[in-house]
N, C-alpha and C positions, 0 to 999 in steps of 0.2 A: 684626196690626200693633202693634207698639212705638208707647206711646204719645206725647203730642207733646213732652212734656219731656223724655225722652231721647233723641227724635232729632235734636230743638233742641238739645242740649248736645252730639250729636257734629259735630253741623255745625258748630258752634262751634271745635271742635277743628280741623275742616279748613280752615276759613278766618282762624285765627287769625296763620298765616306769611303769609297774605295780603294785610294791612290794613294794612301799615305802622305798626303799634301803634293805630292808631284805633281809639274804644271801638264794638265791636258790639253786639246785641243783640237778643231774641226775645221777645216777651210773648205771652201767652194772648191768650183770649176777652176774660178782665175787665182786661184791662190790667199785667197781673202778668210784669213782666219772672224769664223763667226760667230765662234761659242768658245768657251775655252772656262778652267777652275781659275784661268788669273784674268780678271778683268782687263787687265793692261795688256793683252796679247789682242784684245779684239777688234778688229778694222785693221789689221796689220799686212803687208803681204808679207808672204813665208816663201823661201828662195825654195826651203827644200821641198816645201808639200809642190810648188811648181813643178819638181823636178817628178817627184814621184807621182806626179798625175801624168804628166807629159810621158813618161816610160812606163808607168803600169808597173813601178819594180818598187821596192823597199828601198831607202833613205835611209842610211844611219852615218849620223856626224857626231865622228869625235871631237875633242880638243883640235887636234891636227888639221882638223878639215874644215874650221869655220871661215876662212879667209874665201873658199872657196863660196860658201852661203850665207850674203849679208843679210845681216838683221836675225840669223838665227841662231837654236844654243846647241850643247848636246842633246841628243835625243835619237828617235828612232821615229821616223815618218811612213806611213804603208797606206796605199794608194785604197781608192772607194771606186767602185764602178755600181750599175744598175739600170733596167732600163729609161727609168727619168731621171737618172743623179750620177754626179761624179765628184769628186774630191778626193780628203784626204784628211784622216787623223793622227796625231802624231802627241808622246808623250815624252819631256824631257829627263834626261838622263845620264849617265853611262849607258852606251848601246847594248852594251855586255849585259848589265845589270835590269833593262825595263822592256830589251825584247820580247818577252813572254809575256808581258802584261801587254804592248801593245797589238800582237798577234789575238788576243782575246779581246781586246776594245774592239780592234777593227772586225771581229766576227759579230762581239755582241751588236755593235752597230748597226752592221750592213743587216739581221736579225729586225732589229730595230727598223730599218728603212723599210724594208720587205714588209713589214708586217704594218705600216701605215699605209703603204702601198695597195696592200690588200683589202683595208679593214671599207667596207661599204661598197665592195663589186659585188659582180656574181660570182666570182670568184670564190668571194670570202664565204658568201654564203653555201654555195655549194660546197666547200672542205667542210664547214662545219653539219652541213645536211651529211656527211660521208662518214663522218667520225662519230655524230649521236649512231647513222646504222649500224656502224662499225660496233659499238655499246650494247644495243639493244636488243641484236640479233644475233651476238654470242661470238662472231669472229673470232678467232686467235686472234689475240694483239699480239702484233709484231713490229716490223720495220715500219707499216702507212701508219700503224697508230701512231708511232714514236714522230715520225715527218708531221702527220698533221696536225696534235700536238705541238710540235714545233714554231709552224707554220704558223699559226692561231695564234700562240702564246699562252697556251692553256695548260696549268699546272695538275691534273689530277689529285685531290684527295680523300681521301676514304676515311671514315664510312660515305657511302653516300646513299642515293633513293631516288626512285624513279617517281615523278610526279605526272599524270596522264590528265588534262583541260579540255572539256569539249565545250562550247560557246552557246551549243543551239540552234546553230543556224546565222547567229552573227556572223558578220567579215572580218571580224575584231583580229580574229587569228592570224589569217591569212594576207590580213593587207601589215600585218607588224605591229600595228598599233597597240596589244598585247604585251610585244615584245619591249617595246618601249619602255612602257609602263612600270613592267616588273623590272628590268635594269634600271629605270630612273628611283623609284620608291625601294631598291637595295635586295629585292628578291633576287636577284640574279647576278652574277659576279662575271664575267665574261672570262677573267683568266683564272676561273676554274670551275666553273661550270659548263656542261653541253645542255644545249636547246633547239628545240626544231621542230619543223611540224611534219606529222608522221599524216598522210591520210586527211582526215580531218581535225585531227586532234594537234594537239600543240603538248611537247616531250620536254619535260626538264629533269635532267640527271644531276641533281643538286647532291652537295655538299651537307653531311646530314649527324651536325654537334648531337650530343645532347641536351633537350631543350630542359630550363632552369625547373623545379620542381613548381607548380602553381600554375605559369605559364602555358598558354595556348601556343602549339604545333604551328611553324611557321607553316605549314600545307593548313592550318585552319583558317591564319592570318591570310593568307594568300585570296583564298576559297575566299572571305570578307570583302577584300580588298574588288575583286574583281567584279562580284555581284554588286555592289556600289558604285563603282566608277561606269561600268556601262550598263548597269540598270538593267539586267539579265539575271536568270535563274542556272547556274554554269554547273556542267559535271565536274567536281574535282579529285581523282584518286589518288591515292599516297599507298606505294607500296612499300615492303618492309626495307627498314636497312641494311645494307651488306659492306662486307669487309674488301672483296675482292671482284673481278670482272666479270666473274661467272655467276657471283652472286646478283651483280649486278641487272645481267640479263634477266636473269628472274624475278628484278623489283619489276621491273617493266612491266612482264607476263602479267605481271598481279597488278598493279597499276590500272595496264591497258584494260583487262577482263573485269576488273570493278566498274571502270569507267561505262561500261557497256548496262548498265544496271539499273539507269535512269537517271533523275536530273538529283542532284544535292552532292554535299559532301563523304566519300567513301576511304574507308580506312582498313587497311590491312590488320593494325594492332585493333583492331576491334575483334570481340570472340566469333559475331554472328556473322559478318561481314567475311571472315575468315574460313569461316565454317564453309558458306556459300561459294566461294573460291574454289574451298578443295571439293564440292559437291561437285561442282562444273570439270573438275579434271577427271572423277573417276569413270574407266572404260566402262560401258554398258555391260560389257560381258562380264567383269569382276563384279558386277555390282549384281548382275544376275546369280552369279556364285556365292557371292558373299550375303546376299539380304535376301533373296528367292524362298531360299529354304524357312529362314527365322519367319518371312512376312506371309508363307503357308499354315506355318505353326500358327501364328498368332489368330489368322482365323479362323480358324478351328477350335483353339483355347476361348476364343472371345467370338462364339458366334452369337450370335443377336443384340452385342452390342460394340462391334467393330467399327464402327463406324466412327461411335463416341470415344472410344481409345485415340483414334485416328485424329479426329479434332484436340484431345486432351493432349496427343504430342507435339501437334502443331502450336497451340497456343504456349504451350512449355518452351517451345525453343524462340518464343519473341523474345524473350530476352525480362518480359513488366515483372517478371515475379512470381509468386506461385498464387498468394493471395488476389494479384489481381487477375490470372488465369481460370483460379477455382469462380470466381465471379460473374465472369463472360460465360463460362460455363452453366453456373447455375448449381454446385455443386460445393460439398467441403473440402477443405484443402486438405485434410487428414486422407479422403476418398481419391485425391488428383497424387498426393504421393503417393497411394498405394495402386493406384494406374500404374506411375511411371516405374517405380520398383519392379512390379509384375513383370512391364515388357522389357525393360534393362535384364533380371534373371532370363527371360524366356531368348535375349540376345547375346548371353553370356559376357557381358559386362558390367554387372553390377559391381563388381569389384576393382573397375579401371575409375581414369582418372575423369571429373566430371567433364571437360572438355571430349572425349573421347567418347561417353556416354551419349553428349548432347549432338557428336557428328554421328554414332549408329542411328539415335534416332531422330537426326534426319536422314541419312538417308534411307528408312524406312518410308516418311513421307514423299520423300522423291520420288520412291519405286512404285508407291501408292497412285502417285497423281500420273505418273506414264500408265501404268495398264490398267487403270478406270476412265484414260482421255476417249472423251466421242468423239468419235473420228468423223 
C-alpha cells in the first residue's frame, strides 16, 4: 500500500472539480494537515481534526466556536479510522451548508484507503477470483456482487464479452505475467473489467464498444499481441457480446467451449465457428430424432453413392467456396449444387435461411461420423 499521504494527495486531485472551490482537507494521526485544494493549509496543525481523531466524533465549528480552535475556520471535520490509518478530513464552511458533502468525502475516502489497502494481497486477488465466478457462472447478482464491486472499484459496463486464453502449457498465466502485460499495453482496464484465471485458462470479461469499421477486433489485436511478446502459439476465444448478466454468462460458455478446439484464434461471430458451437450443445437424443430419420432416407435415395454426398457436404461447409469444393472433389460445380439442393429438399429446408441449411447439414455429418466410428 502507498502510503497515506500520497493517497490523500490524489484524492485531493479527484475531488477538487468537485467542491465548488471549498477549501478541503486531510490530516494525519497528529493533526498535520497533508493534502488539502488550498496549498496554504499544508504542514498546518488543525486544532479541530486533533479533536475529532482524539473522540472519533464529528467536529463542526461555527463562527461562535473558533476562539475555542486556533488556527482553524468554519467547517465541518469527521474523523478517519482503518486498520493502518487514522485521521481526519475536513471541508470549510457553514456546518449547516457543507455537512453532506463532507459525510460523502469521508465515505469516498475511507473507499479510497480500503481499496489501496487491498490492491496487491491475497485478498485482492481472491475478491476478484469471486466476482469473475460470480459472472461466469450465472449467480444472481445481488448484495456480494454490489460489495465486491465496491470493494475493487469496478464499475461494470455493458455490452460486454467474455474472452477465454489458454498458453499451451506456458506459466505465462499463472505466474501473472499475462496479466501484467495486458493492463500495461491498455487491454485491460481494472476499474471495469473482470479477470482471472479459471482452471488453466486465463477469463477476461471485457468491455466490448463497437469496434471502428476496417479495424481488427481488439480479441485479434489481443491474440497478436500475445503470440509475440512470449513467442507462443496461444488459444484465443471471443465470445458474443451481451447486454446483460445472463447474457453474459453465456459469452463464457462460448468463449470457454471454442477455446477447447485447439491452438489459434476462435470467434464466435464467425458462421463455422458458430455452427460448431451449437453442434457441441445439441442432445444426442434430439439429434437422434431430429437427423436419424432424414440420414435413413438419404441412404436409400443415394445408395451407391452416399458416400460422395457425404464428402460433398463436408467440403460444403468449409466455408473456401463452391468452386474450390467442386475441385477437391473432382467434379462440376453445377453437379456439387445439385448435391446440395437434393439433400437440403430431402431435409426440408431448402427454403430456410442459408445459415440454418448449413447447420442441418452438418449435423447430418456429425450424425455420420458417430455411427460409422470403429470402435
Amino acid at each position: 500500500m502507498d502510503n497515506m499521504e500520497s493517497i490523500t494527495q490524489r484524492f485531493i486531485g479527484l475531488v477538487r472539480p468537485l467542491v465548488g472551490g471549498r477549501a478541503v482537507y486531510v490530516a494525519d494521526q497528529d493533526a498535520i494537515i497533508t493534502a488539502s485544494t488550498d496549498p496554504g493549509l499544508i504542514g498546518r496543525r488543525h486544532e479541530g481534526a486533533r479533536v475529532a481523531i482524539l473522540s472519533s466524533q464529528v467536529v463542526r465549528i461555527s463562527q461562535h466556536d473558533l476562539p475555542q480552535y486556533p488556527g482553524s475556520g468554519e467547517g465541518v471535520i469527521l474523523p478517519l479510522s482503518g486498520p493502518d490509518w487514522r485521521g481526519a478530513v475536513g471541508i470549510c464552511g457553514t456546518p449547516a451548508e457543507v455537512e453532506e458533502q463532507g459525510n460523502l468525502l469521508r465515505l469516498c475516502l475511507t473507499q479510497h484507503l480500503e481499496r489501496s489497502a487491498l490492491a496487491g494481497s491475497q485478498l485482492y486477488k481472491d475478491y476478484r477470483q469471486r466476482l469473475l465466478q460470480l459472472l461466469i457462472y450465472g449467480e444472481c447478482p445481488g448484495q456480494e456482487l454490489q460489495r465486491l464491486c465496491t470493494l475493487l472499484g469496478v464499475q461494470l459496463q455493458f455490452p460486454m464479452r467474455a474472452l477465454v486464453l489458454s498458453s499451451g502449457g506456458r506459466s505465462m498465466i499463472k505466474d501473472g505475467s499475462l496479466t501484467a502485460l495486458l493492463i500495461d499495453r491498455g487491454f485491460i482496464n481494472p476499474q471495469r473489467d473482470v479477470y482471472g484465471v479459471e482452471g488453466d485458462r486465463f477469463v477476461l470479461l471485457r468491455y466490448a464498444p463497437p469496434p471502428e469499421p476496417g479495424e481488427p477486433t481488439i480479441a485479434r489485436q489481443l491474440y497478436d499481441l500475445v503470440r509475440e511478446h512470449f513467442m507462443v502459439e496461444p488459444v484465443l476465444a471471443r465470445g458474443e457480446a451481451c447486454e446483460d448478466y445472463l447474457g453474459l454468462c453465456a459469452s463464457y460458455r462460448e468463449a470457454n467451449w471454442l477455446s477447447r478446439l485447439g491452438q489459434g484464434y476462435r470467434d464466435m461471430s464467425d458462421r463455422a465457428q458458430e455452427a460448431q458451437y451449437l453442434l457441441g450443445q445439441v442432445d444426442p437424443g434430439a439429434c437422434e430424432r431430429l437427423i436419424g430419420p432424414i440420414y435413413r432416407d438419404m441412404r436409400h435415395q443415394f445408395t451407391g453413392e452416399f458416400e460422395d454426398i457425404i464428402s460433398t457436404i463436408e467440403l460444403y461447409c468449409t466455408g473456401e467456396g463452391l468452386a474450390a469444393a467442386a475441385g477437391q472433389l473432382h467434379i462440376h460445380k453445377n453437379t456439387l449444387i445439385y448435391r446440395i439442393k437434393k439433400v437440403s429438399s430431402i431435409a426440408g429446408v431448402e427454403k430456410e435461411s442459408a445459415f440454418v441449411k448449413e447447420f442441418f447439414l452438418r449435423l447430418l455429418v456429425q450424425y455420420h461420423r458417430q455411427h460409422t466410428r470403429k470402435p
